[in-house]
N, C-alpha and C positions, 0 to 999 in steps of 0.2 A: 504493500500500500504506500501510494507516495502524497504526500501532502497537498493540502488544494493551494495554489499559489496565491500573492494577494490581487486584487482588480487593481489598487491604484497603481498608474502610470509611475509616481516618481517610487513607490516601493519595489515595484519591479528593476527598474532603475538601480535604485540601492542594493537591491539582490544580485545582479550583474554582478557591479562594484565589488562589493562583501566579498563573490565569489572566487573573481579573480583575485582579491587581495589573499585570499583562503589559499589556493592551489599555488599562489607563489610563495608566502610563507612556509607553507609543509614542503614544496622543494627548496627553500633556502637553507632549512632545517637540516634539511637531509643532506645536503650537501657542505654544509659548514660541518656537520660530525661527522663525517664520509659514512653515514646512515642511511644507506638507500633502503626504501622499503622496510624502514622501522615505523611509517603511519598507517593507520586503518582505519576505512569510514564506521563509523555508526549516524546510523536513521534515528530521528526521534519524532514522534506528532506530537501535537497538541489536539485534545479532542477526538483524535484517531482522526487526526488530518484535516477535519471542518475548518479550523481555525491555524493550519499552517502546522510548521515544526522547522525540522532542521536538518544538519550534515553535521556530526564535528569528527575530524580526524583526530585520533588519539593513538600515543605512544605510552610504553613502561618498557622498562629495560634499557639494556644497551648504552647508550650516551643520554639516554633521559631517563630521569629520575620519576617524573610525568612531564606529558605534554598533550596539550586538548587547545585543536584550531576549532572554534565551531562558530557555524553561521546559519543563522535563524529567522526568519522569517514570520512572524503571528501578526494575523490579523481578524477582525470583527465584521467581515463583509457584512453578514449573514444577521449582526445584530445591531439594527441601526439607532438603538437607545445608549451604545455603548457610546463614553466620550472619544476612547483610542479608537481610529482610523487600523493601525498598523503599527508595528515596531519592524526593523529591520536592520541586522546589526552581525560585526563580529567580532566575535571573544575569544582570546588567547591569552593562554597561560602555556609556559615553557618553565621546568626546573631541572635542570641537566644534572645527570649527576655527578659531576666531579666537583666538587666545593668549591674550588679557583672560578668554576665558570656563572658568573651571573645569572637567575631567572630575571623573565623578564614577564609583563602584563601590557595588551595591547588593547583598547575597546574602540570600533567605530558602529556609530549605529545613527540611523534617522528614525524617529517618531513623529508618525501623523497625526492629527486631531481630526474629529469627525467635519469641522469647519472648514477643512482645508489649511489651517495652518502647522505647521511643521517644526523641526527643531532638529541638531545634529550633536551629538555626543562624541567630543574624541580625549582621547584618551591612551598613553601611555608612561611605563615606569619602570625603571632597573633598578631590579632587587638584587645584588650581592650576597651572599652566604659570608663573602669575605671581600670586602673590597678593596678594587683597584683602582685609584683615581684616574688612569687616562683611560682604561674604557669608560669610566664615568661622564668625562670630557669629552670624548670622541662622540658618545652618543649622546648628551646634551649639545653639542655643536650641529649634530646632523639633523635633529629636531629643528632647531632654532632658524636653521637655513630651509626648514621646510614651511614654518611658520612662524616667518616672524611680526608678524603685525599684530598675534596676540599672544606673544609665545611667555613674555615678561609674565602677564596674567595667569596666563596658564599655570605656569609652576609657582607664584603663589597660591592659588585655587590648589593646584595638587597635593602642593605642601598642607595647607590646610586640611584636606581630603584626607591625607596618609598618614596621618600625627597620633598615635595612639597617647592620648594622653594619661592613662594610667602606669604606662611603661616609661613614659616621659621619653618618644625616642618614634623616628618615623618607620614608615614598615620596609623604604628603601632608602638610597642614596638620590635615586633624580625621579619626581614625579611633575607629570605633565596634565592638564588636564582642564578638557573648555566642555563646558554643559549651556545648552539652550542656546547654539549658536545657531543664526538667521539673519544672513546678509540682506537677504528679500529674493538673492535670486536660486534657487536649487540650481541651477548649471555651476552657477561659481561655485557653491557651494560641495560640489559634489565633487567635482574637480581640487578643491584642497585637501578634502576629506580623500582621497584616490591621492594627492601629490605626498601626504602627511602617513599613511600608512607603508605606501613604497620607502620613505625614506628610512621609516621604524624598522622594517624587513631589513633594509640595505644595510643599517646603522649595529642592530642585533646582530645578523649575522655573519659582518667583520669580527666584532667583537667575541661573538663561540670558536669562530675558526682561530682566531688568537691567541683566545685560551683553552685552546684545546693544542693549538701550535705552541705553545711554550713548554708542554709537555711535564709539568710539575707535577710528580706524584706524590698522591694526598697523606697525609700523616693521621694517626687517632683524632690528633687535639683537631684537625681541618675537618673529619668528618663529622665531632662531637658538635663543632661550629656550627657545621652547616643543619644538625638536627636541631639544635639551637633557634638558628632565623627558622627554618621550616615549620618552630614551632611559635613562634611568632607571626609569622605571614598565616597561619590557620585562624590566630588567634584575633588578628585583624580581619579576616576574613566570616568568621562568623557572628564576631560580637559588635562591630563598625560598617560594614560595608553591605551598605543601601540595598544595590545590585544585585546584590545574591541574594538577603533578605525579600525582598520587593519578588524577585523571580519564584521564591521557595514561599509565598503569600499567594501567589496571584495561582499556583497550578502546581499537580507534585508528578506531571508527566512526565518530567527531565532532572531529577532530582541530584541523579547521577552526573550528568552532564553539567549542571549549575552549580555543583560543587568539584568540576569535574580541577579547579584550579590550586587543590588541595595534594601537598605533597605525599608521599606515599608513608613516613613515618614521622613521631612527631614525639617528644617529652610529653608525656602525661604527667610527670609527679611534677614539672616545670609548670604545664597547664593549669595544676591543682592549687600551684605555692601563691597563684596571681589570686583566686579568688576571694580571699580578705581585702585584694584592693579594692575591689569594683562596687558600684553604688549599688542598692539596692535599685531595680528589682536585677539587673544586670549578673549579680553574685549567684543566683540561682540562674541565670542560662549558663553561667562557664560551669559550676556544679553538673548542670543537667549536660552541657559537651564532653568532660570529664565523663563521664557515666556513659557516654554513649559508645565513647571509643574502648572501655572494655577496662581488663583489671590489672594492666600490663603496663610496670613502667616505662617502656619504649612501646608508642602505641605503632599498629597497623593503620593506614586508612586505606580498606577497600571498599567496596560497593557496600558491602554491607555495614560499615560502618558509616559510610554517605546517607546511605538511606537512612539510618537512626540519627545522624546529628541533623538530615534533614528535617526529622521529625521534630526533632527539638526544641531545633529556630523556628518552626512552626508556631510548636506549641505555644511556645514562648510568646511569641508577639501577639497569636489571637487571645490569650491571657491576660499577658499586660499593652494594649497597644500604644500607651503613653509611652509606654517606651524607644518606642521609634525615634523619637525626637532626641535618645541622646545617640543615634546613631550620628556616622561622619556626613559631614557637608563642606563643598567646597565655599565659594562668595554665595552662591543661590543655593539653596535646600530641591535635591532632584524631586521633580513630580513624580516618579516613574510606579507610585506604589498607587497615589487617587486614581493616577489614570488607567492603570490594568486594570480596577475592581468592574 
């Protein structure tokens, strides 16, 4: 069964876009870790296809650690009380395994409104397990030159975005990131969103083939490091980030897939130590993530524990929904949760 595509002209559009930016991503990938044929599609619907779904190519093993390109398509043809029009969007997460080498997070996505107005989401950020400051430089210079008329904004917004403030410490070294952008025209618009993803691809994967060219073999203390951030990038991931929350509210069709940005292990007794920090009601969801990943101080995360911390962040928010508001925001607070209900 393949998914019903959307009617509107500029979502189709976007889905082009996405698609091409998708199939050269998973080849830059594989090619910067001489990884051919370490991706594989999986299918997802929504609705059993009524309302769209997806493609995300996904890696484990080998030169990644995880890696999940997916591009999605939902839309509300069919229910014209709904405010969203359409979303159309790609997500990428890359965590390689060798501790020298950077993950990294790429988002581009456009949102319709049922009135015809519109808005584009972009979005990227390198996470280090260990950092290097000239790939850091190298790929903030290669953004910058893709977008520079609001790139200054961008990574204040990002910076804001990615600041865990209970760890007092951001989730990477360089975050990017413009939400509700609308020049007036989608051609221009679609064309930087297309110039800004190309250069993200180009920029990352200089930077894998690098560090994977220097050929440093990792030590205890580099991989203890790197379970370290992996458990911290989960831990901003479930308890800060809008995105995944808002996607794990709105439908539990892709559960898998929407946490698919989650590294493969992670400190639990670490997970556990944070929970006296966090506010109330917050202290009872890391509790209830703690619990989901199982009773093992070096956690697993496989499907099966996706689907249970899926459940969790669930439960949690239809619980307490005030809670949302202490999730992250960049300068503007994302709509993306009113407008899926």
């Amino acid at each position: 069964m393949q998914p019903i595509p959307p009617s509107s002209p500029e979502a189709r559009r976007t889905l082009t876009l996405v698609q091409d930016l998708q199939r050269t991503l998973v080849e830059q990938l594989q090619a910067s870790t001489d990884s051919p044929g370490a991706f594989a599609p999986v299918t997802w619907l929504r609705d059993d296809g009524r309302h769209g779904g997806g493609t995300r190519w996904q890696a484990a093993g080998g030169a990644f650690d995880r890696a999940s390109v997916n591009v999605s398509a939902v839309h509300y043809d069919d229910l014209p009380d709904k405010r969203l029009r359409c979303a159309t969007a790609l997500s990428a997460i890359v965590h390689p395994a060798h501790p020298h080498a950077p993950s990294v997070h790429t988002h581009i996505s456009h949102t319709q409104m049922r009135d015809g107005s519109g808005y584009w989401r972009l979005m990227a950020d390198l996470n280090p397990s260990i950092p290097h400051d000239a790939d850091t430089a190298a790929f903030r210079e290669a953004i910058r030159a893709a977008a520079p008329s609001f790139f200054d904004d961008a990574v204040t917004q990002g910076d804001r975005y990615f600041h865990i403030p209970v760890l007092e410490r951001h989730r990477g070294a360089f975050h990017f990131y413009v939400e509700g952008h609308d020049s007036g025209s989608f051609d221009a618009d679609a064309e930087q969103a297309s110039a800004f993803g190309r250069a993200v691809i180009a920029a990352y994967g200089a930077v894998l083939q690098g560090a994977h060219g220097r050929g440093v073999p990792p030590t205890e203390a580099d991989d203890e490091q790197q379970r370290h951030y992996h458990t911290v990038y989960l831990f901003q991931v479930l308890t800060l980030d809008r995105g995944t929350t808002s996607g794990l509210l709105v439908h539990a069709d892709n559960d898998v897939g929407i946490l698919g940005s989650l590294p493969s292990t992670v400190d639990a007794q670490l997970l556990a130590s944070w929970i006296p920090r966090m506010p109330p009601p917050q202290d009872a969801l890391l509790t209830q993530i703690v619990a989901a990943l199982g009773p093992h101080p070096v956690a697993t995360v496989g499907e099966a524990e996706k689907r249970r911390l899926a459940a969790a962040v669930r439960a949690h928010y239809q619980a307490h929904p005030e809670a949302l508001a202490m999730q992250a925001s960049g300068a503007v607070v994302p709509p993306t949760v009113d407008n899926h209900r």
